[in-house]
N, C-alpha and C positions, 0 to 999 in steps of 0.2 A: 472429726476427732483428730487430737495431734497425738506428733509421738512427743513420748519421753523426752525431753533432754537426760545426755548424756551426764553420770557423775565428773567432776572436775578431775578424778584422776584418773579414769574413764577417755577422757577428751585429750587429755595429755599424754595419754599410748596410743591413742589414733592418730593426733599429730606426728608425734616421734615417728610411726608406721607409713605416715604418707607421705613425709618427708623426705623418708628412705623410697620410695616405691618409686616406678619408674613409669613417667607417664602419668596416665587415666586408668593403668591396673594397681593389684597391690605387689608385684613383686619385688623381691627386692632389690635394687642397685648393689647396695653391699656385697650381697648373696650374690649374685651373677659376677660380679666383677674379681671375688672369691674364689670365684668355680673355675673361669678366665686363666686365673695366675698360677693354680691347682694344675690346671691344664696345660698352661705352658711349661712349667717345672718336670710335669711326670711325664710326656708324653714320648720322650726320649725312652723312657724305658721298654718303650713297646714300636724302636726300630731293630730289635733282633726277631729274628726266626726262632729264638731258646725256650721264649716264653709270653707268648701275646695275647695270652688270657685276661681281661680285665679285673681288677679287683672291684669286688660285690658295693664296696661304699662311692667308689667312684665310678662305674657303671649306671647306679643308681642317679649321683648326680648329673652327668650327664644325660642322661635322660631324661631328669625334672629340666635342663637346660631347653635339650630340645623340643620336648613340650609348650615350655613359656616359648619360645620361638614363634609360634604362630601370633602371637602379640605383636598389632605393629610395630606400637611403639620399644616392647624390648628386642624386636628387631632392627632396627632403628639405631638405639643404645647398643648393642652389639658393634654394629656399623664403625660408629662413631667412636669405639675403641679399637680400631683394629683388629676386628675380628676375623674379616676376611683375609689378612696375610696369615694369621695364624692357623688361620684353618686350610690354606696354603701348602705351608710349611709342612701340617702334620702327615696332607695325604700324600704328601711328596714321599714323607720316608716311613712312613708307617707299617707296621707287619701287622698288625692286628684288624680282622675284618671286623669286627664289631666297632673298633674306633676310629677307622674308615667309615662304614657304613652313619655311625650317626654324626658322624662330621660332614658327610654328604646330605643326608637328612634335616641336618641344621641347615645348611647352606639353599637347600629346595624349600622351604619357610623361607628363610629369607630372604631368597630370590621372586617371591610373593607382591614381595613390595617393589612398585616402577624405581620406586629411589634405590634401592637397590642392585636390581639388573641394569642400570646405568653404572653405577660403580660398577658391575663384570664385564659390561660389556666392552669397558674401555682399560679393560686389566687383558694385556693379550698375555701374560705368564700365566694367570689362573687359568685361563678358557682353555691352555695347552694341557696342563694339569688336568682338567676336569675330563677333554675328550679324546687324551689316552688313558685314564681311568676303564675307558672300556675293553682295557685288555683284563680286567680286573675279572676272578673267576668265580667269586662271591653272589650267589644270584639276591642275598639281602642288599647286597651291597648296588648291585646292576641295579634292582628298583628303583631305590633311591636317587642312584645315575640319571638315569633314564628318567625319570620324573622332573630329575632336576634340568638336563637337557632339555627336556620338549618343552617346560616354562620357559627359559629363555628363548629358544627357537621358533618355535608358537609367537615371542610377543613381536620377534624383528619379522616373523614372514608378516605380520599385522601391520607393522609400521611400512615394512614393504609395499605392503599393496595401499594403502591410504597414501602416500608419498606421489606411486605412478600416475592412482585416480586424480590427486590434487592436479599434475603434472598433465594429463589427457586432456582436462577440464577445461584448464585455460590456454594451453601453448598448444592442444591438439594428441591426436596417440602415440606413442613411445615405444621403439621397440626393445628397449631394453629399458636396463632397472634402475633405482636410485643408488646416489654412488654410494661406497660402500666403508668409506672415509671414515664416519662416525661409529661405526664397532667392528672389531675383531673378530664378530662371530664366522661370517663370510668366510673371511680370508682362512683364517684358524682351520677351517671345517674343509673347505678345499686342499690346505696343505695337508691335512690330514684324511684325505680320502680313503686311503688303503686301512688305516685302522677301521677309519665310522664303516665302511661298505663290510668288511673281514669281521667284524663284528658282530655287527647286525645280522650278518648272514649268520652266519656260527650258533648265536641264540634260537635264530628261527627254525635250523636247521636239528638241534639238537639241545632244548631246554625242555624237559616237561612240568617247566614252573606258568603255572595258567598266569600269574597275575604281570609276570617279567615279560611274557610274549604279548600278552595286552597290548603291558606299556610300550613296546619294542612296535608293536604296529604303528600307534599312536606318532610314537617320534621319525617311524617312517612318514607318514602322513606329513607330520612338521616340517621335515626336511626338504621335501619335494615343495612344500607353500613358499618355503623358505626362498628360496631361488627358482620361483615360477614364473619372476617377472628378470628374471637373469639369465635367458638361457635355459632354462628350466635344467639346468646342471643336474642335479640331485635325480632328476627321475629319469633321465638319463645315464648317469652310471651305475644305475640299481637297475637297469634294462639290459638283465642279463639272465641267461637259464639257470643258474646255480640260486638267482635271487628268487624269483618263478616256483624253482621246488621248495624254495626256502620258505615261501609262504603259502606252499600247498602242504607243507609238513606242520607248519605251526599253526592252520585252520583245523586242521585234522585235529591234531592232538588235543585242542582246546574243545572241539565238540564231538570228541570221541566218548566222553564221561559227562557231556548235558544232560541226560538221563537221569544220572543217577544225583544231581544236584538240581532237576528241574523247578523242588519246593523253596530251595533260598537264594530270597531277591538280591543278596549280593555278588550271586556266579550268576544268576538272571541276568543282573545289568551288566556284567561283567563282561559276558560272551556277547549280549547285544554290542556292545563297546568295539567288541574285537573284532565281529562282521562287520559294523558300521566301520572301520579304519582300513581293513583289509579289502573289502571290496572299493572303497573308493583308491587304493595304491593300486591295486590292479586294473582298473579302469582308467588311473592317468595314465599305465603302462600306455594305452590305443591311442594317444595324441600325436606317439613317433613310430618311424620308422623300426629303429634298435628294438623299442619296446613289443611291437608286432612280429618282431622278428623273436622275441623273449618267447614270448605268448606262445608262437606257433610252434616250436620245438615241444612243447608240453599241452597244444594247444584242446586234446581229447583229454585228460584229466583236468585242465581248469575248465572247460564245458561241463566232463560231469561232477565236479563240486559245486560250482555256482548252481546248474542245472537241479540240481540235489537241495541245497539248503536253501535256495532262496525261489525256486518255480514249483518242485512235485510236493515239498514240506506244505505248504499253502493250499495246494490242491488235495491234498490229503486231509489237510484242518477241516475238511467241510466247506474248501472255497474260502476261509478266511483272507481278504485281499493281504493282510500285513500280518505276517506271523508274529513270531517272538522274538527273531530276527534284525530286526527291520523296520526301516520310518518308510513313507511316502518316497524320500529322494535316494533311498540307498537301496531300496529294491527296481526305483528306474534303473540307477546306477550300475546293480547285475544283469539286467536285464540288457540293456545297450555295449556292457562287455559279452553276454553271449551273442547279441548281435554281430559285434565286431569279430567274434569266434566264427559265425558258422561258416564264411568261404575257408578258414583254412584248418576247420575240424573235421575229422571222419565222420563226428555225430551227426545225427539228424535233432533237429529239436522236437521235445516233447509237446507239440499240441494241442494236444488232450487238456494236459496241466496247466498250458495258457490260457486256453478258453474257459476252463472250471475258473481262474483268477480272475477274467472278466464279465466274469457271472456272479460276482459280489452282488452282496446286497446295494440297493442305490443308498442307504442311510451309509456303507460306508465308504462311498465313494463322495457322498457329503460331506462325513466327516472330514478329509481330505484336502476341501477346497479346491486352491489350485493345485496342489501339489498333485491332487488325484486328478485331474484332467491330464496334468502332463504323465503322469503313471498309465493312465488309459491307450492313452496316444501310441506310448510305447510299447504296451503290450499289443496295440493291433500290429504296430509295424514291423516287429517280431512275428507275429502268425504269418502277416502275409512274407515277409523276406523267408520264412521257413518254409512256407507251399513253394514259393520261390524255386529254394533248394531244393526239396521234394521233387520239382518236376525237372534242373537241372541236371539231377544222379541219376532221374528213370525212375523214380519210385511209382509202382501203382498206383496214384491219388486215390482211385475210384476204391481199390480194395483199401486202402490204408483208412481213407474215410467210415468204411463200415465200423471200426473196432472203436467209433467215436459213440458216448452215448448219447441218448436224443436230445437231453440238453444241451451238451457242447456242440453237436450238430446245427442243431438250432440258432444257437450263438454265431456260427462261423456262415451260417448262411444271411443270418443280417448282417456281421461284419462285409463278407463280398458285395451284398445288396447295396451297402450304403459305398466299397468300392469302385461299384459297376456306375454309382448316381456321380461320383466325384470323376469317373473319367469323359462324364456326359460334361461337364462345365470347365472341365481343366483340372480338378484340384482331387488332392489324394490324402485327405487329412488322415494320418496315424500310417502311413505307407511310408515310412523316411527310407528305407533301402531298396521297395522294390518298384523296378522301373513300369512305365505305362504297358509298356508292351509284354512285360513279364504278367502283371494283373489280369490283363487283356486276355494273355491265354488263360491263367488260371481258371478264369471267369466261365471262359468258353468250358474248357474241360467239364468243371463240376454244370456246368448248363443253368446257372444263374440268370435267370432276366432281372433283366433292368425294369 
């Protein structure tokens, strides 16, 4: 069956309509390029501190703007009028959060598009603009920020790391990064240290905006990809104790009220987001020296938060190997920072909690694939580096063992069994910290044969 054709004067307002429209949507060119000159004319009125209330008809436009934004193409047309100097300009002198914020919000759309982020990336006046914006005290406004930083930052640590691999591939390994010639972000973000780190910290330290601390992990995470093949700059000078509390203050506060949001999948995914970027910052902390040295100033409070939300949480679910927390790699991920935790925490590790995790069912250690073998691995070698510890402090084994129930008993006595088999051939699969001879005695002690 067809359709109708259109009446002739029918046909002839849809042309008129698509003529104007920009691109392969219908909006319209007139209409935006309208809004554009509306914008540039009024925007001078909202550089005082007297009055930077937006008025209702052009709040509104603006908004329908930033909306069509997600549109490549009127992102694109945007472009191609100049839209980035003028949006420039505004947050340069603007007193108005509201007309900051969706001038940053237009600007994170249109940083969406690769053709885009190439026009920023090689604007070093906007990029300077953009990342002392972060003194900005606007937490609508920081989102935005921050959204829109980690797009760009996100896509050069990408180009980063494809550049080195090309570079490894054929000329051999590289100890350092691609040059840094073709964008500003690099440079920009280094001369500006003291703001990005004073900032960053500051939010963490003291925001109880759930979705801003997200984003603010997130772009920590960025920054560190960012120049991880440079030096690993960024996660080095965030290798500091002020940084440490900064993100045991902003793990807290985000899953201090999970509770009470446990039924909507938006703070579900939300705080999964927030574990998944936080624990992996904290685990690049263990690469360095400074960062170990971060760690171990606060090293018995990041034990018992990790210890807490990603080993006894699971063990309490009934053994559920992956909570609500956590994929397959980011509970390795906590798990190998409390490794690198326990020589220089007072805690002991919990156990008990380990071994309930590796009493998962086997379907969901399938499900898993590889990711759950190398999860396995880690969690043996976590028990044993913890009987390790145990028997380096003097701890009882023999009484510490009773308070174990018969299943995780059980569990820990086939883990040593197959211990005791791997020190018969050489090999100590799922052992990465504890040595032959530390095994050795454990073995002895609890009186395992081989």
């Amino acid at each position: 069956m067809m359709n109708p054709t259109l009446p002739r004067s029918m046909q002839e307002d849809a042309g008129k309509m698509k003529g104007d429209a920009i691109g392969d949507t219908m909006y319209s060119g007139r209409w935006v390029l309208k809004t554009l000159m509306k914008l540039s004319e009024k925007y001078v009125e909202y550089t005082s501190t007297d009055d930077y209330r937006l008025e209702s008809d052009f709040e509104s436009d603006l908004g329908l703007l930033w909306d069509m934004t997600i549109e490549p193409d009127v992102a694109n047309f945007l472009v191609e009028h100049d839209t980035l100097d003028l949006i420039m300009d505004i947050v340069k002198f603007s007193c108005s959060p509201r007309l900051t914020e969706i001038m940053i919000g237009i600007l994170g759309n249109l940083a969406c598009e690769e053709s885009v982020r190439r026009k920023i990336d090689t604007n070093e006046g906007l990029i300077k603009v953009i990342i002392n914006l972060l003194n900005f005290t606007d937490s609508p406004t920081l989102v935005q920020l921050i959204r829109l930083l980690t797009t760009c930052i996100w896509d050069m640590g990408k180009k980063a790391k494809r550049e080195v691999e090309s570079a490894s591939s054929s000329d051999g390994p590289r100890e350092t990064g691609p040059e840094e010639g073709t964008s500003h972000w690099v440079q920009c973000l280094k001369e500006e240290t003291d703001v990005v780190y004073g900032s960053v910290n500051f939010i963490l330290v003291s925001s109880r905006n759930e979705e801003l601390l997200t984003a603010t992990l997130g772009l920590l995470e960025s920054l560190f990809n960012l120049t991880w093949y440079d030096g690993d700059y960024f996660c080095k000078q965030f290798s500091t104790k002020d940084c440490v509390q900064g993100l045991v203050e902003a793990l807290k506060e985000l899953t201090s009220h999970s509770e009470d949001v446990a039924d909507s999948h938006l703070n579900h995914r939300r705080l999964r987001g927030a574990c998944a970027h936080w624990v992996t910052v904290l685990h690049r902390l263990t690469y360095h020296e400074l960062g170990m040295s971060a760690l171990g100033k606060l090293a018995d409070t990041v034990f018992d938060l990790v210890s807490s939300l990603w080993v006894e949480q699971g063990a309490t679910e009934g053994g559920r190997l992956l909570g609500a927390r956590c994929s397959a790699l980011h509970l390795t991920l906590a798990l190998e920072l409390l490794q690198a935790l326990l020589p220089i925490s007072s805690r002991l590790c919990s156990i008990g909690s380990v071994l309930t995790l590796l009493g998962a069912p086997d379907e969901e250690w399938e499900e898993e694939g590889e990711g759950g073998a190398g999860l396995r691995r880690t969690l043996e070698g976590l028990c044993l580096s913890a009987l390790g510890q145990w028997r380096e402090r003097g701890v009882d084994i023999e009484e510490a063992l009773r308070a174990l129930q018969p299943e995780q008993l059980g569990i820990l006595r086939g883990l040593l069994a197959k211990g005791n088999g791997d020190l018969a051939n050489g090999t100590l699969d799922g052992a990465k910290d504890a040595t032959l001879s530390e095994l050795k005695h454990i073995i002895q002690e609890l009186k395992i044969d081989p």
